[in-house]
N, C-alpha and C positions, 0 to 999 in steps of 0.2 A: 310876728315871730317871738318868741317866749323865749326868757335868759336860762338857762342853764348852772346849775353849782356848780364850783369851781373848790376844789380844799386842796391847799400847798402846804405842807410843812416843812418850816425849817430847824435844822439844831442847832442849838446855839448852847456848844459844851460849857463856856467857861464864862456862861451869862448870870448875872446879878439879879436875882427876882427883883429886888427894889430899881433898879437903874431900869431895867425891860418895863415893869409896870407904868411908872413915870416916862418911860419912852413913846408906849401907846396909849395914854390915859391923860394927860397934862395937855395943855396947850402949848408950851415950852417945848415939851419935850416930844409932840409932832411934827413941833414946825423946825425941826432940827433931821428931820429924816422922812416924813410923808409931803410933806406941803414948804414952797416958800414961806407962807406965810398963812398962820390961824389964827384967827379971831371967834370967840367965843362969848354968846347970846346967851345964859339961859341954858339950855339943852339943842340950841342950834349953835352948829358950829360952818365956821365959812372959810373952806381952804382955796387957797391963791397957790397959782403957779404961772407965773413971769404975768402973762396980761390975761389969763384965764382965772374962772373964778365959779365955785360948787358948791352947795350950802347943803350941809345933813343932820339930819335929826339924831341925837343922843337917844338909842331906844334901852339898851341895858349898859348897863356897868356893875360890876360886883370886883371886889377890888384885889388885887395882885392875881385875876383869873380873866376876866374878857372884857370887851368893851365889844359893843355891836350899834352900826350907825345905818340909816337909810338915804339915801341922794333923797334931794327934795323931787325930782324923775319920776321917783318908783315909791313914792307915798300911795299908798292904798291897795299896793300891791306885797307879796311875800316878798321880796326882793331887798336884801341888805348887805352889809359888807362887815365883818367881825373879824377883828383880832385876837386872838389866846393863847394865855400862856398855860403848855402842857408838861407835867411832868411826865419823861420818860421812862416806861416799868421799866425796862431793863438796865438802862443806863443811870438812870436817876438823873439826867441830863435835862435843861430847859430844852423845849420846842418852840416856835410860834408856832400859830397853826392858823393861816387867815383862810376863810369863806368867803368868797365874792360870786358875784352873776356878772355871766358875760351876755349877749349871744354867739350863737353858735360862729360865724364868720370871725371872730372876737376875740377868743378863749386864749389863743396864743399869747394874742399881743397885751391882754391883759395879763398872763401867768409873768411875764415878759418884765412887765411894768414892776408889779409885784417883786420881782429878784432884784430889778434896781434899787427899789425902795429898801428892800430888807439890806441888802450890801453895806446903802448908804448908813443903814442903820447899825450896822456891825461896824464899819468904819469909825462916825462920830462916838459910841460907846466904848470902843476897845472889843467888841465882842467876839 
């Protein structure tokens, strides 16, 4: 069975490009709102949660705009997970805007996931 794209956006009005960038791009400042704990190789990066533990590849970064990673799973496949920061035409407001693959039985519980993360993420930032 084949993963499917997944695009969520969230807004985030009264967000800091600097403190967002730093939130999804730093090791600090992931392991504050995606992961218990990151530890960073190189362009491999290994996120922990409680006794769990996933290692993905750094495929792009370009700075205060995305960061795009692949589970070491889905190497050699199109399959990655990115986060970005959008500016809003009409609002001029920050967006996140993550890309993930689920499968299709999946999709929920990962959009799911996703909201918890980004919440935590509004919470520890102020956002």
């Amino acid at each position: 069975m084949k993963k499917s794209k997944l695009k969520i956006e969230y807004p985030l009005s009264n967000a800091s490009l600097t403190i967002l960038w730093n939130s999804i791009s730093t090791q600090y400042g992931l392991s504050e709102w995606f992961a218990d704990e990151v530890m960073v190789d190189d362009s491999s990066y290994i996120f922990r949660w409680d006794d769990w533990e996933q290692v993905a590849q750094l495929l792009q970064s370009r700075q205060n705009s995305h960061v795009r990673f692949q589970w070491e799973e889905d190497k050699g496949t199109d399959v990655f997970f990115e986060i970005k920061i959008v500016t809003s035409e009409f609002s001029k407001d920050l967006l996140l805007q993550v890309t993930d693959f689920a499968f299709p039985d999946e999709g929920d519980e990962v959009i799911l996931l996703w909201n918890k993360s980004v919440e935590k993420l509004r919470r520890v930032t102020g956002m």
